[in-house]
PLY file of the C-alpha trace (Angstrom):
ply
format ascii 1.0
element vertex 140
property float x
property float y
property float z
element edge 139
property int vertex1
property int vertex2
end_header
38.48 -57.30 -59.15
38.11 -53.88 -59.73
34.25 -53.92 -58.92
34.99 -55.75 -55.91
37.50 -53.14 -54.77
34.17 -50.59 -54.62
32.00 -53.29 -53.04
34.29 -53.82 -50.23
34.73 -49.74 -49.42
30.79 -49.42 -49.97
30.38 -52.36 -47.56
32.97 -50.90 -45.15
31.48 -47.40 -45.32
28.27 -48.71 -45.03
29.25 -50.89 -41.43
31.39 -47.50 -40.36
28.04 -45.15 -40.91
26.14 -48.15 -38.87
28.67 -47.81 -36.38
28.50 -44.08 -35.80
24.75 -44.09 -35.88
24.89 -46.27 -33.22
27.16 -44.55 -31.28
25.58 -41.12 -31.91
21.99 -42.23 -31.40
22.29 -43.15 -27.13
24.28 -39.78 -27.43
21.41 -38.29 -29.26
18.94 -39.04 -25.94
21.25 -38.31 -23.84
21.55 -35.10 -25.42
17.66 -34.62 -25.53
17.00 -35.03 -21.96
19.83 -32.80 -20.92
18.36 -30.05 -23.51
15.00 -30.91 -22.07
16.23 -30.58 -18.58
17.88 -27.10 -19.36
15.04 -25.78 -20.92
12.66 -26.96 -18.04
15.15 -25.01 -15.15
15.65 -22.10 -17.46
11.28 -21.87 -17.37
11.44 -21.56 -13.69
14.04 -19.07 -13.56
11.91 -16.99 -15.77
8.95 -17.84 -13.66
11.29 -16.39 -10.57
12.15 -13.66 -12.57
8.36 -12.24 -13.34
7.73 -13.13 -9.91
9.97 -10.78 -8.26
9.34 -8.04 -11.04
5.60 -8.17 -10.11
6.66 -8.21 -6.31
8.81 -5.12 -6.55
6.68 -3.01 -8.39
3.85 -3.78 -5.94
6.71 -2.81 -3.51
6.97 0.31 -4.90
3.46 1.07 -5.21
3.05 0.42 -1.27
6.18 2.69 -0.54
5.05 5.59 -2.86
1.46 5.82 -1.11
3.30 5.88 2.32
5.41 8.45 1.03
2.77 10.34 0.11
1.02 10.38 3.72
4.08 11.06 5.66
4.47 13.87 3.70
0.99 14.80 4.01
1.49 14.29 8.35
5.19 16.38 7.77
2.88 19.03 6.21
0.20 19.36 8.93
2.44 18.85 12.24
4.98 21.90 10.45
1.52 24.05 10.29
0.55 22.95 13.79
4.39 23.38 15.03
3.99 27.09 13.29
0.49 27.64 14.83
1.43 26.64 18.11
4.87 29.33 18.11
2.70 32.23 17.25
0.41 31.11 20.21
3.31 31.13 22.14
4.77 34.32 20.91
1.00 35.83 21.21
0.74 34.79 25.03
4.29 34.99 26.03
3.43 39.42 26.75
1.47 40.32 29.66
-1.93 41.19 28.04
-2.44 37.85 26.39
-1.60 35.93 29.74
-4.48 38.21 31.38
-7.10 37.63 28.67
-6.46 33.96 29.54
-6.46 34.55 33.33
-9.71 36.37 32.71
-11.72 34.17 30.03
-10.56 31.02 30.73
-9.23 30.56 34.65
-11.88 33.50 35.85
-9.10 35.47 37.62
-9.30 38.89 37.99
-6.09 41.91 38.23
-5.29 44.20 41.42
-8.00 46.89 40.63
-10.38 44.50 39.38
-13.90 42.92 40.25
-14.81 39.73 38.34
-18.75 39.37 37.61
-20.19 36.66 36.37
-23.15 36.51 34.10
-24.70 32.98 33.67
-26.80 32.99 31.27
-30.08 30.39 31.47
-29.52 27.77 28.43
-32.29 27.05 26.28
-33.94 23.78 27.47
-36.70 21.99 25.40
-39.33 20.25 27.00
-40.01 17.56 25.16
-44.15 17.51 23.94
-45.62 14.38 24.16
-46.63 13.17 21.07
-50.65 13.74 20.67
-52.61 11.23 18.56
-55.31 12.36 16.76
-58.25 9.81 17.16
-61.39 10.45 15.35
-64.43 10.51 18.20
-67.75 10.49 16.27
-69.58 10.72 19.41
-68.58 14.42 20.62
-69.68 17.26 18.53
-67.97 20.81 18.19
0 1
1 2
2 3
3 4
4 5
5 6
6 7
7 8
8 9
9 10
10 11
11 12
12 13
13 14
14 15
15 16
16 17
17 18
18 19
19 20
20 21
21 22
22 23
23 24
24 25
25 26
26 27
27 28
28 29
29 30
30 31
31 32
32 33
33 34
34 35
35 36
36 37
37 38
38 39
39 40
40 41
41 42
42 43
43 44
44 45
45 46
46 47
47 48
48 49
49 50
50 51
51 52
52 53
53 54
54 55
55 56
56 57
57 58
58 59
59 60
60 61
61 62
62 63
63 64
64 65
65 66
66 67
67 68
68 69
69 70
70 71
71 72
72 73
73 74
74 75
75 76
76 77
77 78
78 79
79 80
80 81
81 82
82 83
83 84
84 85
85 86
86 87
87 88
88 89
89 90
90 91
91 92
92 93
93 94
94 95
95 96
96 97
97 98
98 99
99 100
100 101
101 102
102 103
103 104
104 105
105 106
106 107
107 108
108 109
109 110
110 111
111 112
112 113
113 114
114 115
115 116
116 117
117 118
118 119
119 120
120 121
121 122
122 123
123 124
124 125
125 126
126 127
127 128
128 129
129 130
130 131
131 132
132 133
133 134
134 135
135 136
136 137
137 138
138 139
């Protein structure tokens, strides 16, 4: 009786570990294909991720070089802007508005006779091109 007693709980822990396997193991797919399905959206967001890293630091690349021209135009239309206030200060007094009367406009003061010496440029006449041909009948 006694070894029947074991038997029976052997047999009934037996069926109950049958049982739960059985339950567990639908469980266990289920369980797979949601892991599966995590791990497959958690790729992409890492794919997203490196995407945009790559995208912003090309961004910044872009927007550094652009930087550095603007600056470089800032630079040169400040030394123009300066250039162009000393030419104003310079021919803002009477004398520099006359030397640009004079050279430029060909005006002359009260007092004053304006000549004008034109000077002949330098043409060249094109040569035409002479072609040596070897004669053997003429003698020199």
């Amino acid at each position: 009786m006694f070894k029947n007693q074991k038997n029976k709980k052997r047999v009934i822990q037996k069926e109950k570990t049958e049982e739960t396997l059985k339950k567990t193991r639908p469980s266990s797919v289920g369980n797979g294909f949601y892991y599966s399905f995590l791990t497959i959206i958690l790729l992409l967001c890492l794919v997203q991720i490196t995407i945009s890293a790559v995208l912003n630091v090309s961004k910044i690349v872009s927007y550094k070089a652009k930087i550095i021209q603007i600056t470089k135009t800032r630079d040169a239309a400040l030394a123009l802007n300066d250039q162009l206030k000393d030419n104003i200060k310079n021919f803002s007094n009477v004398t520099g508005l006359e030397e640009i009367a004079r050279n430029n406009l060909k005006m002359s003061g009260e007092d004053e006779v304006l000549v004008i010496i034109n000077t002949p440029k330098n043409e060249t006449v094109e040569k035409p091109h002479k072609f040596f041909l070897f004669d053997f009948g003429k003698q020199n």
